[in-house]
C-alpha positions as CSV (number, residue, x, y, z in Angstrom):
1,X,-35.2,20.1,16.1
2,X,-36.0,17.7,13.5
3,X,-39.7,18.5,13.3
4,X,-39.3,22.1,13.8
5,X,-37.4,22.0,10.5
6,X,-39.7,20.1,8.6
7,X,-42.6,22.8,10.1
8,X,-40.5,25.2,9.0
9,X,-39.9,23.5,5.2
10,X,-43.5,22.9,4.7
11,X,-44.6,26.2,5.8
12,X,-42.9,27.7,2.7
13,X,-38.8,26.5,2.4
14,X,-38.4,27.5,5.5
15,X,-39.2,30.9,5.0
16,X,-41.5,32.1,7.9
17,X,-42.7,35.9,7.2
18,X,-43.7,38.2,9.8
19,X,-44.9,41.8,9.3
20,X,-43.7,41.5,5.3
21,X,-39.7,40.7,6.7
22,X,-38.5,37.5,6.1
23,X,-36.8,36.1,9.1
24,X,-34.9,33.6,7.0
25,X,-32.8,35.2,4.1
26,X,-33.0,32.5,1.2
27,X,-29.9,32.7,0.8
28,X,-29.3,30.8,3.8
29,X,-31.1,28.0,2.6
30,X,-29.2,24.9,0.8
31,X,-30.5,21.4,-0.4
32,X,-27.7,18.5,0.4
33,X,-28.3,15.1,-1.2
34,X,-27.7,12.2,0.7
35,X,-27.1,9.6,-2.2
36,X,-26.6,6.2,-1.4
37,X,-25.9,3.0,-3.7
38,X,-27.6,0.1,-1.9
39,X,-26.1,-3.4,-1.6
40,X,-25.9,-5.2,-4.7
41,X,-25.4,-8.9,-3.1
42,X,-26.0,-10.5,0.2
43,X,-24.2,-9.6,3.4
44,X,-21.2,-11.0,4.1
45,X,-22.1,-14.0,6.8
46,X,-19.5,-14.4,9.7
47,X,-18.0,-17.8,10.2
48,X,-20.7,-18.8,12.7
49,X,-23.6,-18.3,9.5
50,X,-21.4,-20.2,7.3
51,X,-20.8,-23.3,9.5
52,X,-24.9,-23.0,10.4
53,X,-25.7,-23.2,6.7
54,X,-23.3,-26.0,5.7
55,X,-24.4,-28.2,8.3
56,X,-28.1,-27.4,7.3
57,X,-27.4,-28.4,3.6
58,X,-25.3,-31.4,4.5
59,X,-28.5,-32.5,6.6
60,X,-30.7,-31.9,4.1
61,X,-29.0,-33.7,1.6
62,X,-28.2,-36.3,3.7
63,X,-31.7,-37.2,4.8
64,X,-32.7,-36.8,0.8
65,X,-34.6,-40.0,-0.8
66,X,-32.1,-42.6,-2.3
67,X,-32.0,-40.9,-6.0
68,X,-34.3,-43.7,-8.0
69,X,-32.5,-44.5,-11.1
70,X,-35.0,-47.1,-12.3
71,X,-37.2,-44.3,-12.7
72,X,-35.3,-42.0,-14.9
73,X,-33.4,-45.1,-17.3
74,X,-35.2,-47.9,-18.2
75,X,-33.6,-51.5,-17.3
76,X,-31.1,-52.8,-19.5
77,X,-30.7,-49.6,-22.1
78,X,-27.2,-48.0,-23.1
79,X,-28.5,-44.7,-20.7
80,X,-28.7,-46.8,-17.7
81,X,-25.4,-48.3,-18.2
82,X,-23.6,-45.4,-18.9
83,X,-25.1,-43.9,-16.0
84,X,-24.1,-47.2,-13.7
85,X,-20.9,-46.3,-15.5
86,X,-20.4,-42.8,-14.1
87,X,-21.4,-43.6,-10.4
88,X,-19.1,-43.9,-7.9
89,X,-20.5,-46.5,-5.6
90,X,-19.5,-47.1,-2.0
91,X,-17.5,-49.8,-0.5
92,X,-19.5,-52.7,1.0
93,X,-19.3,-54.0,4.4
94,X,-17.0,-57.4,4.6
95,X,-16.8,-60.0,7.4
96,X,-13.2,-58.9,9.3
97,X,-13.0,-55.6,8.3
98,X,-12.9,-52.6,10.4
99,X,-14.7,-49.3,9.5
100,X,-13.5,-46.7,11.4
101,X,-16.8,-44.5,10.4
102,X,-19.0,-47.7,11.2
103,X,-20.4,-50.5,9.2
104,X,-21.8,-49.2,5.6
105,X,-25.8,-48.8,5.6
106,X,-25.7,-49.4,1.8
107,X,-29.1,-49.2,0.1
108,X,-29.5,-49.4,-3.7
109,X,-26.4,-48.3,-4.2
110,X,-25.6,-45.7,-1.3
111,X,-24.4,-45.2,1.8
112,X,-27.3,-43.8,3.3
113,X,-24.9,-42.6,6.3
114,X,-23.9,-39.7,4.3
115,X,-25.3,-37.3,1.4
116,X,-25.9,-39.0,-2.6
117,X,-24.1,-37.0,-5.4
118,X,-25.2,-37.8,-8.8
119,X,-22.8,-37.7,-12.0
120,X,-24.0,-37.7,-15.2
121,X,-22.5,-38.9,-18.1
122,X,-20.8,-37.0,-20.7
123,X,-23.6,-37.0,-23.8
124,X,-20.4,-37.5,-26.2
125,X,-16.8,-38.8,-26.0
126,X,-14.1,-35.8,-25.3
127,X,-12.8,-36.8,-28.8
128,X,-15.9,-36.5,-30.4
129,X,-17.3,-33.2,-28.5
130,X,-15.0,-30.6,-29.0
131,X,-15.2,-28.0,-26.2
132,X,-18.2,-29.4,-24.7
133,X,-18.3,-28.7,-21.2
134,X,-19.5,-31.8,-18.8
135,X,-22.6,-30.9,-17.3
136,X,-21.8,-32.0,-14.3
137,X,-19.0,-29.6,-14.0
138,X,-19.6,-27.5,-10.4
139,X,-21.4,-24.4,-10.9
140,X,-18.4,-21.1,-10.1
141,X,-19.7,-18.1,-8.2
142,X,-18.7,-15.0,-9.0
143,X,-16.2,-13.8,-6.8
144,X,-17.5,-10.7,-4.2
145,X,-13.8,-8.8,-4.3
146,X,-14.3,-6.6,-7.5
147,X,-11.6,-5.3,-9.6
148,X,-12.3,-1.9,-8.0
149,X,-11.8,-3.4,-4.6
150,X,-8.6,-4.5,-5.5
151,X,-7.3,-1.6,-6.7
152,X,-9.6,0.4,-4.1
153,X,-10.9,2.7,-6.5
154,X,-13.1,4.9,-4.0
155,X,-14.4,6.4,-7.6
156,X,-16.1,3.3,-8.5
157,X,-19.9,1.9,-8.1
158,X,-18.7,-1.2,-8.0
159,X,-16.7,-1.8,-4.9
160,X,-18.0,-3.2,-1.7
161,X,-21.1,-4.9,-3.5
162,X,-22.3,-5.9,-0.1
163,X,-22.7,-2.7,2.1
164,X,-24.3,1.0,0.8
165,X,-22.5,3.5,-0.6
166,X,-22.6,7.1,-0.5
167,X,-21.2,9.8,-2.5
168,X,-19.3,12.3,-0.9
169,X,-18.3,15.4,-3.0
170,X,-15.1,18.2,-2.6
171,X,-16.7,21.4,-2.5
172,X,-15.1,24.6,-2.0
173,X,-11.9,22.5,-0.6
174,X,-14.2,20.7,1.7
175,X,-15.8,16.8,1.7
176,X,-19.4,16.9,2.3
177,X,-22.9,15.3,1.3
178,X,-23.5,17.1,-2.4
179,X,-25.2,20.4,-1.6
180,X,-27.1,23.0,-3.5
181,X,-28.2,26.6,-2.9
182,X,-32.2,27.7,-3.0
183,X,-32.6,30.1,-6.0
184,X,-36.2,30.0,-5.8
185,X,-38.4,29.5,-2.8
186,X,-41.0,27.9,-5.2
187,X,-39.2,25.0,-6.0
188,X,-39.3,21.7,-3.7
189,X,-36.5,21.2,-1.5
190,X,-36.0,17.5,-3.2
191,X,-36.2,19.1,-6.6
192,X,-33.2,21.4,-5.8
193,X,-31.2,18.6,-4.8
194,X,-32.1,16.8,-7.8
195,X,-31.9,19.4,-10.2
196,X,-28.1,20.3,-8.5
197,X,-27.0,16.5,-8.7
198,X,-27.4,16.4,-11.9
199,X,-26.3,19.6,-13.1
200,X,-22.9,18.7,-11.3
201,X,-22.6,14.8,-12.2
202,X,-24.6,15.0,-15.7
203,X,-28.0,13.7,-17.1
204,X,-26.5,9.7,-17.1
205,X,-27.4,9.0,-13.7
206,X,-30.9,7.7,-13.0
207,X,-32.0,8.5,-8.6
208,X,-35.5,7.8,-6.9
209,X,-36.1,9.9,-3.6
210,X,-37.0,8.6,-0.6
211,X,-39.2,11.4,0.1
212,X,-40.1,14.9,-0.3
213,X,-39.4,15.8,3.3
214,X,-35.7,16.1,4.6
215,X,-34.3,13.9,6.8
216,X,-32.5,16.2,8.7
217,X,-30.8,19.7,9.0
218,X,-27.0,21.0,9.5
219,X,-26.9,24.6,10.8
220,X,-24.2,27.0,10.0
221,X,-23.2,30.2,12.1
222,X,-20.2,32.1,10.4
223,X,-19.1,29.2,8.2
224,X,-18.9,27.1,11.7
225,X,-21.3,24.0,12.2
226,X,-23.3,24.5,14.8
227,X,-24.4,21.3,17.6
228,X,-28.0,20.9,18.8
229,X,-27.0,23.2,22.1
230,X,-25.6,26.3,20.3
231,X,-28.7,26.3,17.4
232,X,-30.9,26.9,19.9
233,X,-28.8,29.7,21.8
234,X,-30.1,33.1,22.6
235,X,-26.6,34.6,21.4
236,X,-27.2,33.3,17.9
237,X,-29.2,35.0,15.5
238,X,-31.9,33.2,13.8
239,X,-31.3,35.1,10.4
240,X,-27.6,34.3,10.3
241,X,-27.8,30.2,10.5
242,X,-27.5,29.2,7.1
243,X,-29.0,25.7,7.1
244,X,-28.9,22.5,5.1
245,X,-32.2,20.4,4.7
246,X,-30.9,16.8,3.9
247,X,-33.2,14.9,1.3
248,X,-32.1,11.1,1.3
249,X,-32.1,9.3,-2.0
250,X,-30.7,6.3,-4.1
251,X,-29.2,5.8,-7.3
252,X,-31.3,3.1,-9.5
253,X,-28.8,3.3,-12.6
254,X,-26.3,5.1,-14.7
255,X,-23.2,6.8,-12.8
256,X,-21.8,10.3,-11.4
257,X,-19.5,12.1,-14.0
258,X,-18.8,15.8,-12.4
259,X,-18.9,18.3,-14.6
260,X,-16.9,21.0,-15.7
261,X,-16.8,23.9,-13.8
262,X,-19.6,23.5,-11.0
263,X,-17.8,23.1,-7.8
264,X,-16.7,19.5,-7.9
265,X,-13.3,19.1,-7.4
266,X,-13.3,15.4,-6.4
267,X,-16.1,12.7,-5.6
268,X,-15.7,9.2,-3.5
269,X,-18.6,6.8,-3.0
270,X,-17.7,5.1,0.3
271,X,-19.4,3.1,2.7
272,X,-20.2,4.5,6.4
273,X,-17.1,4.0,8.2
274,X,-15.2,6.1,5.7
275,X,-17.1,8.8,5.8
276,X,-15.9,9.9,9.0
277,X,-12.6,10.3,8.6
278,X,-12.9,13.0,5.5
279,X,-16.6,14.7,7.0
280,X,-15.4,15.5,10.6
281,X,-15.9,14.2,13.8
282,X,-18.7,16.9,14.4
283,X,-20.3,16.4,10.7
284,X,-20.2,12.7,10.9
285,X,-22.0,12.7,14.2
286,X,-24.8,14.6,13.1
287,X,-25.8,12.6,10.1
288,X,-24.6,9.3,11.4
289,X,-28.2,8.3,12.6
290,X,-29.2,8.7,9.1
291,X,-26.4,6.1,7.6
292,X,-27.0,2.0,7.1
293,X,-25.4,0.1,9.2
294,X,-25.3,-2.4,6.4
């Protein structure tokens, strides 16, 4: 069905012509935008991934070369004591004294039974320094739970930073994929879409298509969609299925702000398991091959 459409877009917006009749009205051809965000950070690793990766860097730093002080401060300066200074060395193995970890394997200075951490001393006294930060102060990630996440702000590009979104428009009372009608058969299928996004969520929003071709088609028969088995029926006239050619694309930079008075009553970007619940079991299921998983 797929390829048939994509004949039948390429052969002139899906407009066949036979005897001087076309068999497809244009009205009954519509562009719908399947605009996604993609993710902004990694994915979110399950507990198995984290405990793989910890015990890889505890390895790794654990089988690291002795860190060779005599190489950075020179013997007997006021840099290598103060770095003595800030160390904090292990204790050493005593005749009589149990270990319940095992004897220490101390070599210039370190346990070399368990990972080295380095502190570096302050360059200045607290009192002398101000604010100075220590620079060996432990570097503080960004958290992944946004402020939009918190407040689950569905209208927001900057929720769920680690799955892809997709915007999902109210039009004509009904959630759907933004969609567009064909004014003129000359202009691309992907240039309708693009030309209708932005006439309905303004010029600040900056998209790159995936391609020229559509992804996919929804059919229509008196307002109803129509499944794979009842397109193709005898009983339903080919010149009363109003179809949607789906033209998938991503949004580089700026944001969706709906305009006044073109059709957009509401908009959500949500990620693929919401989408379900507001499309429709039979809208959902027809699109869903085209959705990350991510």
């Amino acid at each position: 069905m797929l390829q048939k459409a994509i004949l039948e877009t390429r052969r002139g917006l899906a407009a066949a012509v036979a005897g001087g009749v076309r068999l497809v009205p244009l009205e009954n051809i519509r562009a719908s935008l399947i605009l996604s965000r993609t993710p902004i950070v990694t994915p979110d690793m399950s507990e198995f991934d984290k405990k793989f990766y910890k015990y890889q860097e505890e390895l790794e730093r654990r089988l690291m070369w002795t860190f060779p002080k005599w190489f950075y401060f020179k013997k007997g300066t006021v840099a290598e004591r103060e770095f003595t200074k800030a160390q904090k060395y292990p204790i050493p193995s005593h005749p009589g004294v149990w270990f319940p970890k095992g004897l220490p394997d101390i070599k210039h200075g370190r346990d070399r039974r368990f990972r080295q951490d380095i502190i570096l001393p302050k360059k200045a006294p607290e009192e002398e320094s101000g604010e100075m930060e220590n620079e060996t102060r432990a570097i503080k990630l960004n958290s992944r739970i946004t402020e939009a996440d918190k407040k689950n702000d569905q209208a927001s590009l900057e929720r769920k930073l680690a799955r892809t979104l997709y915007l999902l428009v109210k039009q004509d009372g009904q959630w759907k994929f933004p969609t567009f009608p064909v004014e003129n058969e000359d202009v691309p299928l992907n240039e309708v879409a693009e030309n209708g996004l932005r006439r309905v969520g303004g010029n600040k929003i900056n998209t790159w298509n995936v391609s020229r071709t559509p992804a996919g088609i929804l059919k229509y028969s008196n307002g109803k969609l129509l499944d794979c088995e009842q397109s193709e029926s005898p009983s339903v006239k080919d010149s009363s299925i109003v179809r949607d050619y789906l033209i998938k694309s991503h949004i580089l930079a700026g944001k969706f702000v709906p305009q006044d008075k073109q059709g957009v009553e509401e908009y959500k970007w949500l990620v693929k398991e919401e989408l379900e619940p507001l499309l429709g079991k039979a809208y959902f299921s027809q699109v869903e091959f085209l959705l990350s998983k991510v």
